[in-house]
Steps between C-alpha positions, in 0.01 A plus 500: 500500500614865429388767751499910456479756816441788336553807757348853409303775698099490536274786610353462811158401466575311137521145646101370413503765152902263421293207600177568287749562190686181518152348574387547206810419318561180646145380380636540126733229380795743539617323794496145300669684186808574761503214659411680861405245739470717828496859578465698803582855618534622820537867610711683790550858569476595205661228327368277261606119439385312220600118512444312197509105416583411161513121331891404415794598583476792282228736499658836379453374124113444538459854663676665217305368224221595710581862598388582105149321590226796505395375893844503553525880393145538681582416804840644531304806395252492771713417809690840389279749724583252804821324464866680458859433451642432828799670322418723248803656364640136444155361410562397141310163460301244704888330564556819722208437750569097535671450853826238422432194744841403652395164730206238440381229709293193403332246679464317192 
């Protein structure tokens, strides 16, 4: 499995709007086009934390063919008015906001 942590800034009082939006998108097939297989986000003082499952070892390729996907576009669109580069002078791509794990544990 291949896991994101995406890490940006969320205005307080956004978290049910951010919930509503992906919501909705996760009832398309978007999330079977890119092989997601778990996503939750989580908020804290500001801070928002969007953990995301993906099928493989490799998800990165399946979310770039699908960043040109309309919904894609849509929803990236949408989460604008609530969601914001943790960093925005070095905010460049999606890659900027992903946290780098550096230790995992399995039971399995």
């Amino acid at each position: 499995m291949y896991s994101t942590l995406i890490v940006a800034r969320m205005q307080l009082g956004s978290a049910d709007d951010v919930a509503g939006i992906f919501g909705a998108f996760d009832d398309t097939d978007m999330p079977h086009l890119m092989g997601t297989r778990r996503r939750e986000l989580f908020s804290y003082r500001g801070l928002y934390f969007h953990l995301q499952d993906f099928d493989g070892e490799n998800g990165g390729e399946r979310i770039e063919t699908a960043k040109t996907d309309p919904r894609f576009v849509r929803i990236s669109d949408d989460l604008k008015p609530h969601i914001e580069a943790y960093d925005p002078a070095t905010w460049r791509s999606p890659a900027d906001a992903m946290a780098r794990r550096f230790y995992h544990w399995s039971a399995e």
